[in-house]
Steps between C-alpha positions, in 0.01 A plus 500: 500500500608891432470787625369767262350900494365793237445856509345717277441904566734804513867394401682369773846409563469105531752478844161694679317151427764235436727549775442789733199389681521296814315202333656571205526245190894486540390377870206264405803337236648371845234538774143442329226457771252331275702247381501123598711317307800667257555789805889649311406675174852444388420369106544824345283864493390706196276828481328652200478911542280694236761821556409844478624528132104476320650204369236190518643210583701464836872399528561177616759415745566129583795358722621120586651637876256543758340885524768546824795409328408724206735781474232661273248528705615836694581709178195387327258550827662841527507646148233394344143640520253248353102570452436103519694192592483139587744375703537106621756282715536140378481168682509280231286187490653180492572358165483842348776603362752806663603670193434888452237467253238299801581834684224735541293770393475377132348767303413536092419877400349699764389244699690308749396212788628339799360135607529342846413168540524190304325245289545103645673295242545769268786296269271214497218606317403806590789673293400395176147506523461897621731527171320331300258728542677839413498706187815532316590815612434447912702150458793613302553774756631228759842542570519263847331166603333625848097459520557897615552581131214260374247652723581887352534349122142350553403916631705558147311276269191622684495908432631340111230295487245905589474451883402885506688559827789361753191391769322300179846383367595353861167316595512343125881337598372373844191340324755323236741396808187413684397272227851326453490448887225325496574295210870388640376478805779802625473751789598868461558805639550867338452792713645768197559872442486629117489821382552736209606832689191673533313235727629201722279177512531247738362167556467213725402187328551125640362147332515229828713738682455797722642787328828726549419805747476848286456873662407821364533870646486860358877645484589706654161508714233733408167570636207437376396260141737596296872500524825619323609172414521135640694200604426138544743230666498149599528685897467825608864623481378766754225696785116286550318692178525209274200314381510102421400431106252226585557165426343417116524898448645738258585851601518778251689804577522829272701791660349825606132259523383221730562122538204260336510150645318246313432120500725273264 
């Protein structure tokens, strides 16, 4: 299991989210309370940061060391001032490999996504039959062999296929891996963050399994409905104003708005 969180709203330097706070990702890569099983997030970290350059698509950063050995991390946390990101700490699942390319966020375009969780039996089975159902384009966008990747290429092949938004695109994946499940007999998990870099959705989804925890706050806090921007995490990485995505749940975030929490 990994240990992931988003922001979207008024640029940011990423250090104010990734590392400064006392709950902070970089401690969560070591220390996670909500973890069970896989507690050192030492398999590698990677971020995706729509800068504030009006360019669309976010730079992607992905590292092999774990995010406390990276020598990057301070300069980029410092210097950079990023509208969106996703970041994510790795714990690899067994029998999955630990090359750079299983290392998330993955992103194509705008859009990038961060998965934790895992599919049961995923090389034996599973793999080829959530690929057998992608278009060309979502399946020859797979650089790695993790069920991560699989889960956003089925997103992929869904907004090809005219899902008409990231919610619609998301729910149509989980009802294909929800169907492949069932028919391999497989348990998952996939509490995940995507976004474009105008709105962050997350997700908690689980097939046999009780899903990954998932929290969502305005940041910084604001009173009242709407908010400058906003950040979800697998746990709060700081203060008690953090609301729980409920389990089977998708939560839909647009800066300077509201939160709307819906049912898968």
């Amino acid at each position: 299991m990994c240990r992931m969180l988003a922001y979207a709203g008024p640029p940011v330097a990423p250090g104010t989210l990734i590392s400064a706070p006392p709950h902070s990702l970089l401690v969560q890569s070591y220390r996670p309370r909500e973890m069970t099983s896989g507690v050192v997030n030492a398999d590698g970290w990677g971020a995706a940061f729509w800068l504030d350059d009006g360019k669309p698509d976010p730079a992607v950063y992905r590292g092999e060391a774990p995010i406390w050995a990276d020598q990057n991390l301070g300069w980029m946390g410092e210097r950079l001032r990023a509208r969106a990101l996703i970041a994510a700490v790795r714990s690899a699942t067994p029998g999955i490999g630990y090359s750079i390319a299983n290392v998330q966020p993955f992103a194509r375009g705008p859009l990038a996504f961060a998965h934790n969780g895992f599919i049961t039996g995923f090389r034996q089975g599973m793999q080829r039959a959530l690929r057998e159902h992608l278009g060309s384009a979502a399946y020859e966008s797979i650089e790695g062999n993790s069920d991560s990747e699989v889960i956003f290429a089925l997103i992929l092949d869904a907004l090809d296929r005219g899902a008409d938004s990231l919610g619609a695109a998301l729910r149509a994946a989980f009802a294909v891996l929800r169907r492949a499940c069932e028919q391999h007999q497989r348990s998952a998990v996939a509490t995940v963050l995507l976004s474009d870099g105008a709105q962050l959705v997350g997700a908690r989804w689980a097939y046999e399994l009780s899903p990954a925890s998932l929290y969502v706050t305005p940041w910084p806090p604001a009173p009242g409905a709407r908010a400058a921007g906003f950040c979800m995490a697998s746990e709060p990485i700081d203060g008690a104003r953090w609301s729980e995505v409920p389990a089977a749940h998708v939560a839909i975030a647009r800066p300077g708005d509201s939160v709307l929490v819906g049912p898968l």
